[in-house]
N, C-alpha and C positions, 0 to 999 in steps of 0.2 A: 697475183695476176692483175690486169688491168680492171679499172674498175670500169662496167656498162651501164648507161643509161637503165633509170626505171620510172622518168613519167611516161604518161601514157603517149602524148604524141606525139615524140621519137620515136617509140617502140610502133608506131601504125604506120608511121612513116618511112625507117629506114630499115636496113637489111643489118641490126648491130650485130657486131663482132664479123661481118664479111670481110672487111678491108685487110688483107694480108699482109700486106707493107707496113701495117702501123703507124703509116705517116696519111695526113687526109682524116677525110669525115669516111661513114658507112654508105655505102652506096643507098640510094632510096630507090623506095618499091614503086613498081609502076602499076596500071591498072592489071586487073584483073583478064582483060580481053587481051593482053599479050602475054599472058601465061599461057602453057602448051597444055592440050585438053588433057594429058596421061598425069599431071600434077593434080589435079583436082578429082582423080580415082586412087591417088595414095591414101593408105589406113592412116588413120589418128589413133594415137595411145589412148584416148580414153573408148575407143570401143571393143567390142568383146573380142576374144583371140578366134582366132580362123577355126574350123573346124571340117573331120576331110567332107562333109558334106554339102560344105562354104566353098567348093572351090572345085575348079574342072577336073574331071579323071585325066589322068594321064602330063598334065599339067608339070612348071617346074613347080609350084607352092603345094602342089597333092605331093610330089614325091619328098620335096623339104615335110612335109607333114608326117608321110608314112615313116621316114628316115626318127623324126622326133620320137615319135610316139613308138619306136621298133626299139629305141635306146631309153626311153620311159619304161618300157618289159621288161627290158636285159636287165637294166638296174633291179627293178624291182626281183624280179627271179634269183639276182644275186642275195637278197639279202632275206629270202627265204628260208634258205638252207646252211647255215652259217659251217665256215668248212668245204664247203662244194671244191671250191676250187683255191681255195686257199688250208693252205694245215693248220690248226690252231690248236689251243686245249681242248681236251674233251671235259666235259660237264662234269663226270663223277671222279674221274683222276686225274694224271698227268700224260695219258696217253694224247696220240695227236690224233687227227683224224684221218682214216686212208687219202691216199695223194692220188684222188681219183676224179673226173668230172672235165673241166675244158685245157685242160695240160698246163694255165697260166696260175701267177700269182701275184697279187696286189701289190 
C-alpha cells in the first residue's frame, strides 16, 4: 500500500491517509474549538472497557453490553457439557451421546 508519513509534524498536522482521491495532500487539522463537543466524549483504546455499571440503564451501550456478555454465557455453558447439543464420542466407548438439549449442531 501506500506509504504514510511518520515525523511527528505531519502527523499533528494533517488528517493522513483522509484524502480519498489519492491525488493532493491530506487534509490538515484545524483547531480544536471547531470540533463538535460529541467528538471529545468518544472512548480511546487505551482506556478500560465499558462495564454495565459504566453506562445508563436502558441505554443503546447497556443493551450492546447485556447482548455481549448474554453470548459470553452461552458460549461458555456450551462448552460445559461437551455433547449437549452436539453428538460426539462418548468417553469410555464409541457410543455417541443422546441428541438431546437445544435441537442444533455446530
Amino acid at each position: 500500500g501506500p506509504e504514510h508519513p511518520t515525523d511527528a509534524q505531519t502527523l499533528a498536522t494533517c488528517c493522513v491517509g483522509a484524502s480519498i482521491w489519492g491525488e493532493g495532500g491530506d487534509p490538515g487539522l484545524g483547531p480544536d474549538a471547531d470540533c463538535p463537543e460529541w467528538l471529545w466524549r468518544l472512548r480511546s483504546t487505551d482506556q478500560p472497557p465499558l462495564t454495565m455499571s459504566d453506562v445508563e440503564p436502558q441505554s443503546r451501550e447497556w443493551w450492546r453490553e447485556l447482548k455481549k456478555l448474554s453470548e459470553q454465557r452461552g458460549g461458555m455453558l456450551m462448552t460445559l457439557r461437551p455433547g449437549w447439543c452436539r453428538p460426539g464420542p462418548h468417553r469410555d466407548d464409541d457410543r455417541e451421546w443422546p441428541r438431546i438439549g437445544c435441537g442444533f449442531t455446530h
